[in-house]
Every structure is written in C-alpha cells, then in structure tokens.
C-alpha positions, 0 to 999 in steps of 0.5 A: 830237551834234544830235539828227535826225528822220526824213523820207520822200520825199512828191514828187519833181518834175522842172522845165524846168532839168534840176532835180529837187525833192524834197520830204521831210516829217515822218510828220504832214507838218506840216514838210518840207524841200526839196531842189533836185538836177540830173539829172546828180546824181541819176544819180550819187546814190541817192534813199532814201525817208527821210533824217535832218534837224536839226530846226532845218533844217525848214520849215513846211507851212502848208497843211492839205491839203499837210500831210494829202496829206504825211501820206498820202504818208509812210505809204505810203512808210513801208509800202513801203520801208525808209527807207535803201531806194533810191526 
C-alpha cells in the first residue's frame, strides 16, 4: 500500500464554466493539488477539509507568499474542522 499525506482545503474558486477549483496543500503549503469539479458534482459530492494524496501526485507551490498564505490557511482549517469534516 502506498503511503498518503494528508492535505486541507486552502481555496476553493468558482470560475465562469460551471467549474469549481479546489485547492488542497501540505500543512507548510509548499505542495498542493489541485482539483478541477463541476457544480453539478459538487451537488452530488461532499467537500471535506482534508483528503489523503499519494505523495508522487503533488504539485510544487513555488511562490513564497502562496505557500505562506497555504500555510496560514491550512492551520485555520486545521483548527476548525476535522478533516473528514464536510466544508
């Protein structure tokens, strides 16, 4: 079994397609992954403030002031909700 890692909802944006972009990242906001769903998903499916990535499936966040406002954002949600929690 491959080991996972453990991310938390930093962003959620709703864009002009009737797509809505999640934005999860590591508690240092130095990697993240993105997901890409459409509103009528999103009805159907709960948003939870963390979900369980193969690592290998990260991105980088390069910027520095992404990664420090992922960071801020991470501990927010960390101490607001459980991660299995629906956001």
């Amino acid at each position: 079994m491959t080991d996972t890692e453990r991310l938390w909802l930093v962003e959620r944006e709703y864009g002009d397609e009737s797509l809505v972009e999640l934005v999860y990242a590591t508690p240092d906001g130095s990697r993240c992954r993105v997901k890409h769903l459409s509103v009528q998903l999103l009805r159907k499916k709960d948003v939870t403030a963390a979900i369980e990535v193969d690592p290998e499936k990260l991105d980088a966040v390069r910027d520095e002031a992404t990664q420090q406002r992922y960071a801020e954002e991470v501990q927010r949600v960390r101490e607001n909700h459980d991660p299995d929690e629906t956001v």
